[in-house]
Every structure is written in C-alpha cells, then in structure tokens.
Residue frames as qw, qx, qy, qz and C-alpha x, y, z in Angstrom:
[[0.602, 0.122, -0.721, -0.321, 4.13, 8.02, -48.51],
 [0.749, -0.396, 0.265, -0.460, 1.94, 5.80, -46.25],
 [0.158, 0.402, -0.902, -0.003, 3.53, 2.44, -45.11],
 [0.873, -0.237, -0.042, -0.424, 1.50, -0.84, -44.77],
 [0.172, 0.532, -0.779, 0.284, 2.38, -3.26, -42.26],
 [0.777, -0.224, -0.262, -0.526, 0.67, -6.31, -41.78],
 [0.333, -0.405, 0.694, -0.494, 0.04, -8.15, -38.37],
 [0.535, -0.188, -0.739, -0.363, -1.08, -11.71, -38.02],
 [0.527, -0.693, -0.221, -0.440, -3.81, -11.67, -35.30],
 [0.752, -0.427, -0.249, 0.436, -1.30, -13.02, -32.61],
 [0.377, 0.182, -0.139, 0.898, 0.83, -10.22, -33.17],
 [0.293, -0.428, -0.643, -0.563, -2.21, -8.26, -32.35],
 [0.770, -0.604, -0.199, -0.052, -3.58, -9.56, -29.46],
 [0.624, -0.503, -0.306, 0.513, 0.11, -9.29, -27.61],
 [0.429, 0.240, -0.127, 0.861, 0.32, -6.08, -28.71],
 [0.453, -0.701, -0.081, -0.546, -3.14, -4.76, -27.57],
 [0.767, -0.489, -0.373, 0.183, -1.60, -7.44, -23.57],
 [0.472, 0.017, -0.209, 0.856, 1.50, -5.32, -23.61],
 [0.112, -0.631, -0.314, -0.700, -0.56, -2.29, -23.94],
 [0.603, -0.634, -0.276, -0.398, -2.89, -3.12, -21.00],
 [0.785, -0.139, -0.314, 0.515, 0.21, -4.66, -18.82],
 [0.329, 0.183, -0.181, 0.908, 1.80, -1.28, -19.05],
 [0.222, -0.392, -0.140, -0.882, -0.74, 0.73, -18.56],
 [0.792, -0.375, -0.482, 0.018, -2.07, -1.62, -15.26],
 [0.288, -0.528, 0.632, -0.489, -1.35, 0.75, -11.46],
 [0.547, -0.063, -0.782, 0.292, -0.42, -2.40, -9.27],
 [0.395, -0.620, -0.204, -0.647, -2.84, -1.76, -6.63],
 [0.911, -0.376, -0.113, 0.127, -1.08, -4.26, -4.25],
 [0.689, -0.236, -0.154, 0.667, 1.54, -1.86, -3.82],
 [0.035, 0.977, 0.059, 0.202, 1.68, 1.63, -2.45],
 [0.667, 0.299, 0.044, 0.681, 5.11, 3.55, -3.42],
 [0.292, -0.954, 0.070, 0.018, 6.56, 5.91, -0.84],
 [0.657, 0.572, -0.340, 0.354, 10.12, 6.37, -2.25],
 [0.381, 0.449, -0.733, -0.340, 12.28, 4.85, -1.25],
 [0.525, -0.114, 0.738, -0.408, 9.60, 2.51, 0.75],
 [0.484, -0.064, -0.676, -0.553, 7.14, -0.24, -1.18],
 [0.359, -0.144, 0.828, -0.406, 4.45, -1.30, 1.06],
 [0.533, -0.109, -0.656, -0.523, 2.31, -4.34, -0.03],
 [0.751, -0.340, 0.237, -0.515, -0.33, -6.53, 1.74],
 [0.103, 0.324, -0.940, -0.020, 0.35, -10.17, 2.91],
 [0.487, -0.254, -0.794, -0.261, -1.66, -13.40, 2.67],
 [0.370, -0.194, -0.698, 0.582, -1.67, -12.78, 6.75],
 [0.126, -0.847, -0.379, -0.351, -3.27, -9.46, 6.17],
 [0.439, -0.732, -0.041, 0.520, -0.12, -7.77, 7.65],
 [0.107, 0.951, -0.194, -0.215, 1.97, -4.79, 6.17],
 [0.759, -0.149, 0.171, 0.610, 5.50, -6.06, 4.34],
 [0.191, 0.969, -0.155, -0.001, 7.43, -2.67, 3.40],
 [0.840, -0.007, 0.126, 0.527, 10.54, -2.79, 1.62],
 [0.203, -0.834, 0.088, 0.505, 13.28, -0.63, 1.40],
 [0.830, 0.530, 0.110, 0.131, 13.93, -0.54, -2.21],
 [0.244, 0.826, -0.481, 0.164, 17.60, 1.65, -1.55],
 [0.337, -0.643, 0.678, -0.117, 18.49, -0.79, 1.39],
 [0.573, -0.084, -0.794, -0.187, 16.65, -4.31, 0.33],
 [0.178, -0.101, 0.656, -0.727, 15.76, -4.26, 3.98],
 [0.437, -0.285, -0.490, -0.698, 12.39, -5.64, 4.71],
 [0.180, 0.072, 0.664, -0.722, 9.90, -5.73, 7.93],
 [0.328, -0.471, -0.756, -0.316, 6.59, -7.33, 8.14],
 [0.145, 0.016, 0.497, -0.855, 4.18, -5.15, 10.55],
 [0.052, -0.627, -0.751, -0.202, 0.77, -6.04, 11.80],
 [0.013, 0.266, 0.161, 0.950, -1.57, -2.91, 12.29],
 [0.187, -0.565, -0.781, 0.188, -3.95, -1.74, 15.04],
 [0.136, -0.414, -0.045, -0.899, -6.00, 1.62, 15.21],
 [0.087, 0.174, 0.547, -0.814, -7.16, 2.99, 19.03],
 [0.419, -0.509, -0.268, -0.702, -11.13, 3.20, 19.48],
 [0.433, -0.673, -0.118, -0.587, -12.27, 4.50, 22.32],
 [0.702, -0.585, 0.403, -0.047, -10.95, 2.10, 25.22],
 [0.922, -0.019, 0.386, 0.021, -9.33, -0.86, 22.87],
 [0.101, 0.379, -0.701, -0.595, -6.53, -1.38, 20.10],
 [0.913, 0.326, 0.174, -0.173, -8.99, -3.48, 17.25],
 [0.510, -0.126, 0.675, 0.519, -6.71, -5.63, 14.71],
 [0.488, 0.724, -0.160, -0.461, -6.69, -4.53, 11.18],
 [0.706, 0.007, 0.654, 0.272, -6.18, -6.91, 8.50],
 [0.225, 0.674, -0.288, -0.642, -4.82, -5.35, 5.27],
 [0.764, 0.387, 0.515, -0.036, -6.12, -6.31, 2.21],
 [0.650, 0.535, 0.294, 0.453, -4.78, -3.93, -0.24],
 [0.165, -0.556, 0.071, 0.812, -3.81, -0.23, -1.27],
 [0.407, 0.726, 0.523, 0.183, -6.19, 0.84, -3.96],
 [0.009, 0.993, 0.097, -0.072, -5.15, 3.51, -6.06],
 [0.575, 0.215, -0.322, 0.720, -1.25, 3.20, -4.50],
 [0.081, 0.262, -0.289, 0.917, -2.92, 5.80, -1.92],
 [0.626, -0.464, -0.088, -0.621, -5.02, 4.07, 0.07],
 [0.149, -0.222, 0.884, -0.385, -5.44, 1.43, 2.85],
 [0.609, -0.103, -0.382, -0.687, -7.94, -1.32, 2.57],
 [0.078, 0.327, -0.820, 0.463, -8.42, -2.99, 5.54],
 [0.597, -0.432, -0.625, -0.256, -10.79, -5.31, 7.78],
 [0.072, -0.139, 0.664, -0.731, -11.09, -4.07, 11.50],
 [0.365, 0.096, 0.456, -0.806, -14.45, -5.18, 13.83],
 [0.466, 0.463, 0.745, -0.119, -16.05, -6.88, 10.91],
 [0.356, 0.885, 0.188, -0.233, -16.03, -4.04, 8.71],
 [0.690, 0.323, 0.249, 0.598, -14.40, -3.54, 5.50],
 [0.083, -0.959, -0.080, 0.258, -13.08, 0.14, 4.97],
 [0.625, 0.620, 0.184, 0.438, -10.90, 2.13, 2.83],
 [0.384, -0.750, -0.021, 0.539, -8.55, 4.75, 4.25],
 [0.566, 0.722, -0.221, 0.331, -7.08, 7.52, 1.80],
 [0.723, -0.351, 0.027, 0.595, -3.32, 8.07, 3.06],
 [0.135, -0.924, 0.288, 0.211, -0.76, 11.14, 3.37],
 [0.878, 0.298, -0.227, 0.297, 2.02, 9.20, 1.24],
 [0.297, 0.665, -0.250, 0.637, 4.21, 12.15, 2.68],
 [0.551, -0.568, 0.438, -0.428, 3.39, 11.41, 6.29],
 [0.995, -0.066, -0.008, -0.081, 3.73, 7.80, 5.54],
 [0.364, 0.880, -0.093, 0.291, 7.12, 8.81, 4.27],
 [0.025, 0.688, -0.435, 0.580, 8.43, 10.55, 6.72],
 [0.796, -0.439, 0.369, -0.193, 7.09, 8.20, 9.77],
 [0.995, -0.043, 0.044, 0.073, 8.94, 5.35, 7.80],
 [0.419, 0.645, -0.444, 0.459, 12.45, 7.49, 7.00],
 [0.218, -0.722, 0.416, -0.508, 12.38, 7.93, 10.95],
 [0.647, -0.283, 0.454, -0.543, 11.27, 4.60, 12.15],
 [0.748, 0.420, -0.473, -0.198, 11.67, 1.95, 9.96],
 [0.580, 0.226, -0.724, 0.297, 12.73, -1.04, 11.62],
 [0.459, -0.327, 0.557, -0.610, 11.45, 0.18, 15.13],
 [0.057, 0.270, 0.948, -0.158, 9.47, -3.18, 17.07],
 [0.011, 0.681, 0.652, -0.333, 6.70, -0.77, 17.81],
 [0.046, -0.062, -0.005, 0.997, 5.51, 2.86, 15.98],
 [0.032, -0.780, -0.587, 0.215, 2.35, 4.53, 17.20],
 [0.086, 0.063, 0.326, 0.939, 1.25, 7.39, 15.04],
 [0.360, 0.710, 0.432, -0.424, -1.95, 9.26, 14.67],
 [0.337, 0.264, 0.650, 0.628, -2.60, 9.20, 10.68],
 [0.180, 0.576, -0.009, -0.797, -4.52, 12.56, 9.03],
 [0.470, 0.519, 0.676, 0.230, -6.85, 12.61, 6.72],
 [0.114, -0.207, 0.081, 0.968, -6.16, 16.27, 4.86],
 [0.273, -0.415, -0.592, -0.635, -9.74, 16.15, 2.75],
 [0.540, -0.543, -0.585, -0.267, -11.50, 15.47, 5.85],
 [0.084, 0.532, -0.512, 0.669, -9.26, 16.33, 8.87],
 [0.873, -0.401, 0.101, -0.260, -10.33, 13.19, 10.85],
 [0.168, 0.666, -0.688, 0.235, -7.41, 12.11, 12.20],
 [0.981, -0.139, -0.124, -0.056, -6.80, 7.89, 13.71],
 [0.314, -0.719, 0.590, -0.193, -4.32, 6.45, 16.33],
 [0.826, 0.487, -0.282, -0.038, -2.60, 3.94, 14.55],
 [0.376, -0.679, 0.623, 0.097, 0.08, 1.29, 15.59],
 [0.780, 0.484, -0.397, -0.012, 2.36, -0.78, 13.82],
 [0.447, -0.769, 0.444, -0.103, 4.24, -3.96, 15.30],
 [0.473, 0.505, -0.668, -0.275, 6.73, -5.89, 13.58],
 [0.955, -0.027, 0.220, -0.197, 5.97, -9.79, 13.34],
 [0.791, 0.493, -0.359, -0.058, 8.95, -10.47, 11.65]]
C-alpha cells in the first residue's frame, strides 16, 4: 500500500538545502587525518590538529632557481589540491595527502620545514618551505 505525504513548499525547499549542504566537499579545507589545513584571509596555511586542538599558522615559499618566491594560499580545491598565488601567477598544485601526512606527523610545530613536494601523475617534484607566523 502506497503512502501519501504531503509537503508544504517550505518543507520542500529545506529539504532539497539540506540535501545540497550535505552533499557540499568544503573546498577550504584539505583533510589529512588527523591534520585540517585551511587557507587564511593572509593567504597563509592554518593546520589544525583535530586529536590535539593544537594549531600553527605557516606562510609558504617554493625555491626557483636562485630565490624563495612567496606563495599566497587561496584555497584547496577538491580537498587535494593547493591553490596558490606566487610571481603574479595563479596556479593549482595537486598534493600527495600521504606525504603531506607524514611531513606534518614528523614536524608539526617545527619554526621552519623545507620539503621537496612530488607530484606522482607527473613526477615534477618543488622545494617547498613552510614558516610559522604564529
């Protein structure tokens, strides 16, 4: 036996918002358990430790050729990328979540960590530093 159950149009509408809420990746935060990093208005790095509450703000430079450049982070499309502003130029970095990981199990909290980041699709590979501002 079929059951009718009638909505009045508000019901409706928040049931299609809930819908879309859930179903919305937060793109302003990429989730390396048990890290969260998000971008700041500054266009530095805040990463929380969601096991410790801990949190560190890091800005972010990447090595070319003679110079660190500044990088100003805009986002993390996806939850596995980097979107960033170095030189004038926007740009998009996928990310290793699992290197990201592991540099932040070891280091976390350092002043200074200087990594070289890996792209696995491409195997171009960037000298990367990170120095807390907080």
């Amino acid at each position: 036996m079929k059951k009718i159950i009638k909505l009045t149009e508000s019901d409706l509408v928040n049931m299609i918002k809930r819908v879309i809420k859930e179903s919305e990746v937060d793109e302003a935060v990429m989730s390396v358990n048990p890290f969260n990093l998000a971008a700041t208005s500054k266009g530095n790095i805040q990463i929380t430790n969601t096991q410790t509450k801990k949190v560190h703000y890091y800005s972010m430079e990447a090595w070319k050729g003679v110079n660190w450049w500044d990088c100003e982070i805009i986002d993390f499309p996806e939850g596995s990328k980097i979107k960033l502003k170095a030189v004038g130029n926007y740009m998009t970095i996928p990310v290793d979540k699992t290197q990201i990981k592991n540099l932040l199990q070891s280091k976390f909290g350092q002043k200074e960590i200087t990594t070289t980041l890996k792209d696995d699709k491409t195997g171009k590979t960037q000298e990367v530093k990170f120095t807390r501002v907080d």
